[in-house]
C-alpha positions as CSV (number, residue, x, y, z in Angstrom):
1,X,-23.6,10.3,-19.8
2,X,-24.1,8.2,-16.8
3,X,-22.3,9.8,-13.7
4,X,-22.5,7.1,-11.7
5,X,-20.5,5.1,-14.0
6,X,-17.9,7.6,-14.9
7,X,-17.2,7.9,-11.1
8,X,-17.1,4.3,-10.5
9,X,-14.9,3.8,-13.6
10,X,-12.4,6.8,-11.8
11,X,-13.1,5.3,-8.5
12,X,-11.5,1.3,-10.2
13,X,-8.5,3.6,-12.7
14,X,-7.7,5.3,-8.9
15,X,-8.0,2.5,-6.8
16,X,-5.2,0.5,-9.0
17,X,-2.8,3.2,-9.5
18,X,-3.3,4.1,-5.8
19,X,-1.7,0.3,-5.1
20,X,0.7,0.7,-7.7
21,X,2.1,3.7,-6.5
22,X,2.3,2.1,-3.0
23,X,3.5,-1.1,-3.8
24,X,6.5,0.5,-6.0
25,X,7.0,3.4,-2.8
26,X,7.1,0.5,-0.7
27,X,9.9,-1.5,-2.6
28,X,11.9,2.0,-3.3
29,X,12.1,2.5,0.2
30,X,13.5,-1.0,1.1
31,X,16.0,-0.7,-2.0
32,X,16.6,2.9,-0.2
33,X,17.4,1.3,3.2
34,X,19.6,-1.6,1.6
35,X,22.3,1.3,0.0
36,X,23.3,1.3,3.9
37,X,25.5,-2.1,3.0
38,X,27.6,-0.8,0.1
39,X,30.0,0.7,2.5
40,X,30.8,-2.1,3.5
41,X,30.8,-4.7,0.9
42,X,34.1,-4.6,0.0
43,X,33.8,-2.3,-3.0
44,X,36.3,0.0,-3.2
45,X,34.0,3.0,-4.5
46,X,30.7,1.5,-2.4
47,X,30.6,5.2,-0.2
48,X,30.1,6.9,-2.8
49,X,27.5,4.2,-4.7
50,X,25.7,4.6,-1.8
51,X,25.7,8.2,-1.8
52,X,24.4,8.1,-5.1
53,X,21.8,5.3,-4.7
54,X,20.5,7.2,-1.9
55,X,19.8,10.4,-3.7
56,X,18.4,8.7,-6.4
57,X,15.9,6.8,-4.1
58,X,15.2,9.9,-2.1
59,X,14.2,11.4,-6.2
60,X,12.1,8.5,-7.1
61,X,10.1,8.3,-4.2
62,X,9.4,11.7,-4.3
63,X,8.5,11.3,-7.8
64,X,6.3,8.3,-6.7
65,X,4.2,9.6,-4.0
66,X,3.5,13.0,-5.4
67,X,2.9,12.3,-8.8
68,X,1.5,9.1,-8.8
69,X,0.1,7.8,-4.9
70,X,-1.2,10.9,-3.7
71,X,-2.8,12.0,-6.6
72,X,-4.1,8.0,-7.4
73,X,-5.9,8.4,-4.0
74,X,-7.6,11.8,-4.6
75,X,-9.2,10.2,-7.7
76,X,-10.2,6.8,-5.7
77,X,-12.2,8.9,-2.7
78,X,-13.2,11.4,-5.3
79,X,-15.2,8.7,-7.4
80,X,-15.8,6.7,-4.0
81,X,-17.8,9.8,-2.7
82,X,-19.3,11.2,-6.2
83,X,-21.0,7.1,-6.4
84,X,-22.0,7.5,-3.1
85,X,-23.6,11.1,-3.5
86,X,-25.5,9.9,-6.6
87,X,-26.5,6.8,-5.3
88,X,-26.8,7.0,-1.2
89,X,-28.5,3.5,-1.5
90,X,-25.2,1.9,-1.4
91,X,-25.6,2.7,2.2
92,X,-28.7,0.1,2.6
93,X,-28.1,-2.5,-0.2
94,X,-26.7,-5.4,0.2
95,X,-25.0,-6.5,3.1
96,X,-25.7,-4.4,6.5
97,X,-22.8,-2.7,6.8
98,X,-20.5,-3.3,4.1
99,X,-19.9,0.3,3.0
100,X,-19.3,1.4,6.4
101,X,-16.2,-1.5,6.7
102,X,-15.4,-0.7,3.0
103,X,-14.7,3.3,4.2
104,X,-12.8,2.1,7.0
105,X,-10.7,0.2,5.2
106,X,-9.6,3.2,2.9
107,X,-9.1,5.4,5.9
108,X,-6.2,2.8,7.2
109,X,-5.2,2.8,3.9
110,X,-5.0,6.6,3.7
111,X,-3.4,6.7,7.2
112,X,-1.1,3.9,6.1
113,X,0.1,6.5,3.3
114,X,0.7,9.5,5.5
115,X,2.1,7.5,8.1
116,X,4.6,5.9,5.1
117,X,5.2,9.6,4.4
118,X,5.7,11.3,7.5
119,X,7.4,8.5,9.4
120,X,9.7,6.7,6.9
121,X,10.2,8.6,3.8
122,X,11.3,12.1,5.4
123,X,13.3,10.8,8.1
124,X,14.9,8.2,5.3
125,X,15.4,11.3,3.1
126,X,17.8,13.1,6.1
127,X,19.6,9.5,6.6
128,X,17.7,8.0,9.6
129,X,16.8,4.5,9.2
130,X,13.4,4.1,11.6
131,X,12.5,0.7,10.1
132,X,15.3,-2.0,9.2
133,X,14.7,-3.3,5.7
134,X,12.9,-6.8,7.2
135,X,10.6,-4.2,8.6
136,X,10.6,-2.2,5.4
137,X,9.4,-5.4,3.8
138,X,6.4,-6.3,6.0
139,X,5.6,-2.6,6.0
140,X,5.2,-3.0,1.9
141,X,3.0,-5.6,2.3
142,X,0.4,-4.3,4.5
143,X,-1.4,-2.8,1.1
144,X,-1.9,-6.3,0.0
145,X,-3.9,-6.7,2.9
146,X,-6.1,-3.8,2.2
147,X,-6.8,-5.0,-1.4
148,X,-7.6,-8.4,-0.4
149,X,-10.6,-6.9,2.3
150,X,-11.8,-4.2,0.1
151,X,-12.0,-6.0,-2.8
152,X,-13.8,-8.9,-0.9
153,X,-15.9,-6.5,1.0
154,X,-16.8,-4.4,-2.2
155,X,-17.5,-8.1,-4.3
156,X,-19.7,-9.8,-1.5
157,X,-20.9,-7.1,0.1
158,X,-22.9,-5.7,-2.7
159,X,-24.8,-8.9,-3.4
160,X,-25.9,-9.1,0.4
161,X,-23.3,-12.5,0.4
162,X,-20.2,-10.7,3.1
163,X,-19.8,-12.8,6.0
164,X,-17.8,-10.6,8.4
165,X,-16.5,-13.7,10.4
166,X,-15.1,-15.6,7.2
167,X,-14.0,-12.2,5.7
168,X,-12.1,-11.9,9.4
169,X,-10.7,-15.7,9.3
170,X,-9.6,-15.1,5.6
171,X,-7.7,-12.0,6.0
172,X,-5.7,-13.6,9.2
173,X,-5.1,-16.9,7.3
174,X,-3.9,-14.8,4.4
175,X,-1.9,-12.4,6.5
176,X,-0.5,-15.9,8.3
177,X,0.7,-16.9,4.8
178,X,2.2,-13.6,3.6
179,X,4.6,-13.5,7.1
180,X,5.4,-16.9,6.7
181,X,6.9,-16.6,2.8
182,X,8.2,-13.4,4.3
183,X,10.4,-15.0,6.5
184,X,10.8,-18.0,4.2
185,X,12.5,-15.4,2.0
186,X,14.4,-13.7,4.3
187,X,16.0,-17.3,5.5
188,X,17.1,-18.3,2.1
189,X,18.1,-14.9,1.4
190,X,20.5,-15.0,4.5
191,X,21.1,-18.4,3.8
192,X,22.8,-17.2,0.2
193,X,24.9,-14.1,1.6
């Protein structure tokens, strides 16, 4: 058996349930956040749906992050570094540089995870609220961002074909258009309440 290949084909089987885990923890945590309105919706019982809701959420993303994000990135840098050890030319081919950005990209996106932990789910859990759910919505889409560059990085790069200043102009214009439906949504979502 190749072991290049069975790392890189751990390092792609990571890499997606890595997002999947944070793209779900990301939309729990909003739905988490948005229980704060049943009080006071009118519902006669919405204390105690919130209650519930809440411990619930507090469950599931529990659940989430140590069952499935925290173990989907162990597996990603695990096969990241095995390809790497086996095959320290990646350093040198293709494009000067590209592993180096590629690295640092999955080091924000680790320290996007802690942070996600430390800073929002734990003080969520005890009933603090240190984003509003707006913010709990951009927040969730900052992965995207990540998997746009690395994926663009990791395709280009390789074949000696990045360009750092389009890859830079892209991931703006792309971030540009992801705030802008943001607050698209948000405006016909207030709009309809």
């Amino acid at each position: 058996m190749d072991l290049i290949l069975f790392a890189k084909a751990l390092h792609v089987i990571g890499f997606v349930s890595w997002f999947a885990g944070l793209f779900f923890l990301g939309r729990l945590l909003v739905n988490h956040a948005e229980t704060d309105r049943l009080p006071s919706d009118g519902a006669p019982d919405g204390a105690l749906r919130a209650e519930i809701l809440q411990r619930e959420y507090i469950g599931m993303e529990d659940r989430v992050y140590r069952i499935i994000t925290n173990p989907a990135m162990m597996v990603t840098w695990t096969g990241g570094l095995v390809m790497v050890a086996v095959n320290p030319d990646y350093f040198i081919s293709g494009t000067p540089g590209w592993l180096a950005v590629k690295l640092a990209a999955v080091v924000g996106l680790t320290v996007y995870q802690v942070y996600t932990k430390r800073k929002l789910m734990l003080p969520m859990r005890s009933g603090e609220r240190p984003f509003s759910t707006w913010q709990l919505r951009l927040w969730n889409e900052v992965p995207t961002f990540f998997l746009v560059s690395i994926v663009f990085i990791v395709i280009y790069g390789k074949v000696g074909e990045l360009s750092y200043l389009y890859l830079g102009i892209g991931v703006l214009l792309f971030c540009l258009l992801v705030y802008r439906g943001a607050v698209a949504y948000r405006n016909r979502r207030a709009s309809t309440e």
